[in-house]
N, C-alpha and C positions, 0 to 999 in steps of 0.2 A: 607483428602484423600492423599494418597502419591502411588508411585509406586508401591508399596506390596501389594496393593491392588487389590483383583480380579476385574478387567475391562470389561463390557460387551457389552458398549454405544461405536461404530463404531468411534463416533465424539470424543470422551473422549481420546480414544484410539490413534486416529489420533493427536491428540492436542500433547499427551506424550509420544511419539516417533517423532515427527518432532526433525530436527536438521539443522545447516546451513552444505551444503553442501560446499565439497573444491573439488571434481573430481566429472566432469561431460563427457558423452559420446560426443565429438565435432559431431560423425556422424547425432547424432539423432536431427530432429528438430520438432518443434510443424507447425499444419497448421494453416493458419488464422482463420478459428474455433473455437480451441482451446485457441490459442489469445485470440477471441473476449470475450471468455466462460470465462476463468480465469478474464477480466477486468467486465466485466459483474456480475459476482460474488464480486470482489472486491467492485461497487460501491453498493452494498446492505448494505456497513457496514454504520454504526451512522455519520450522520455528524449534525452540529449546526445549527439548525433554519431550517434543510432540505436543506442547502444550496447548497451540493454537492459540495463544491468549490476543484476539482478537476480533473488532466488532465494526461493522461497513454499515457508514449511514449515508444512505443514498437519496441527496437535496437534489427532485427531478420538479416540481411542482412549482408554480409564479409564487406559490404565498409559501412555500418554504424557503424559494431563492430568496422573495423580500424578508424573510426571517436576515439569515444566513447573510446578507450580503453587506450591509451597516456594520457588524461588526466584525467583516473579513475586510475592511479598509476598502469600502466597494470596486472592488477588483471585476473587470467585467466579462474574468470568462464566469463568475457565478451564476450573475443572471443570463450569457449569452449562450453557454455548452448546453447541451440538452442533459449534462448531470451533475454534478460536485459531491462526491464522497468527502466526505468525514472518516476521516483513516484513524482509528479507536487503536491503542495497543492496553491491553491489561497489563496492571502491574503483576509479575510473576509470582505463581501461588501454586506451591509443589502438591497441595492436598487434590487439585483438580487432574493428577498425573494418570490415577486410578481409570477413571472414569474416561478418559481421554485416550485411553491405551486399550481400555475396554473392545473396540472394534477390532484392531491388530490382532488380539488375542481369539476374538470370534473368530477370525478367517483365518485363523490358523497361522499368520505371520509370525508372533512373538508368542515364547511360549509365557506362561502366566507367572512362574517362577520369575522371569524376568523382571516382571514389573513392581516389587519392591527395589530391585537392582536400579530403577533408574527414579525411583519415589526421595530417595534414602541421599544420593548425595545432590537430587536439586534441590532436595530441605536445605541441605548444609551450605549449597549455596548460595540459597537465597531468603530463607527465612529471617534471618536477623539483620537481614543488609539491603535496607527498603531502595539506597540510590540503585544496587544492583536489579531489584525490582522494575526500575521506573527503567535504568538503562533496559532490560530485558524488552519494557511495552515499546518501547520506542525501535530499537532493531528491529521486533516484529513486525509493525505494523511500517515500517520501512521497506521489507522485505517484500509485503506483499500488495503495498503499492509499487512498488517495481515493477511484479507480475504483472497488476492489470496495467502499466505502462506499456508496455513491451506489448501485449495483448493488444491493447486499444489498436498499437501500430500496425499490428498486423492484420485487422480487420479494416486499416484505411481511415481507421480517426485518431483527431488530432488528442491531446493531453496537457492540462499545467501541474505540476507540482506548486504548493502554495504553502508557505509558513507563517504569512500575511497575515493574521486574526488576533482577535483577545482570546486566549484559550478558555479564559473564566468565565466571559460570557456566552462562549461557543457552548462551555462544558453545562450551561445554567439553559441556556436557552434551548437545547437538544434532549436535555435530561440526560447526561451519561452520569454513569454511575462512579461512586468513591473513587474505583478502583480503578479506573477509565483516562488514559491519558490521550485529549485530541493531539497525536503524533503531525497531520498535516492536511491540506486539503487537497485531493486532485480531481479536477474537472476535466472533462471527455466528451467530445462531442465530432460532428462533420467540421472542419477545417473550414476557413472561406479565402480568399485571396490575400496575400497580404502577409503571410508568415516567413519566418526567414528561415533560410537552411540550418541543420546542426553548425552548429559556432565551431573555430579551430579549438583544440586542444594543444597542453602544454606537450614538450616535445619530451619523449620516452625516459631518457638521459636526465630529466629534470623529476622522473617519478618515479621510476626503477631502480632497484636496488637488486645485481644477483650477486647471490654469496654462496 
């Protein structure tokens, strides 16, 4: 499938016209609502074992942006989107499997026998092998800044993805905890004139591999 293709699927469509935005309307802000609606969506995407190991800190305020935005390399969708997430991935921690499966097992999804069956080998995978932890919080909290990407687009605003910052001082200045790795920043707001189309992509042949 490439762009030349006639597109009829809403989602498809939204996927391939998203772009990072660089000028957003500072007037416009979202309300807590909508916040919660984009984070809410976000946490529906895939995480490992159902872990969810993940935590959305939502910089909507003038005195959090001027927190926040000195040491994201004053990048100015911080201060101009009406939000900038703080995308948290937990480093993976298989004892929260229990607890986290707990629901599933309420509504009758998984039966409870089940859930040593998936406790038992993300220990094995992850206990003793803290990089596979850190890779873990990262993928996560990857995954579901994706979500509310896609999300944003589909509600008609714009979005940056951001790896801009000192994670140290994000991670000092926000309070996140030991286990808390700031994965990225993405800010979301009303668009305003001035942004450019999604950019070309590399040509199939150069990424595809069928075997």
């Amino acid at each position: 499938m490439t762009r030349k293709t006639s597109i009829s699927n809403a989602v498809i469509e939204c996927i391939l016209s998203r772009t990072a935005a660089k000028y957003y309307d500072p007037s416009a802000v979202l309300s807590d609502e909508q916040i919660h609606e984009l984070v809410r969506i976000g946490t529906t995407a895939p995480t490992s074992f159902h872990m969810q190991n993940w935590r959305f800190i939502a910089v909507r305020t003038p005195e959090a942006k001027a927190r926040l935005s000195p040491i994201a390399w004053n990048q100015p969708p911080i201060t101009e989107a009406a939000v900038t997430f703080i995308i948290c991935g937990q480093l993976a921690d298989s004892s929260v499997i229990p607890e986290r499966l707990a629901p599933l097992v309420e509504a009758g999804v998984m039966p409870a026998a089940t859930v040593p069956e998936w406790e038992k080998p993300a220990r094995d995978l992850y206990m003793d092998y803290p990089q596979r932890q850190r890779d873990e919080a990262v993928r996560t909290g990857t995954f579901g800044a994706a979500a509310m990407i896609y999300a944003a687009r589909s509600l008609g605003l714009g979005s940056t993805p951001m790896i801009g910052f000192d994670a140290d001082a994000v991670h000092e200045e926000f309070g996140l905890a030991r286990d808390e790795v700031p994965v990225m920043l993405l800010s979301i707001g009303a668009e305003r004139d001035g942004n450019w189309a999604q950019k070309p992509r590399r040509p199939m042949n150069e990424v595809l591999d069928l075997v």
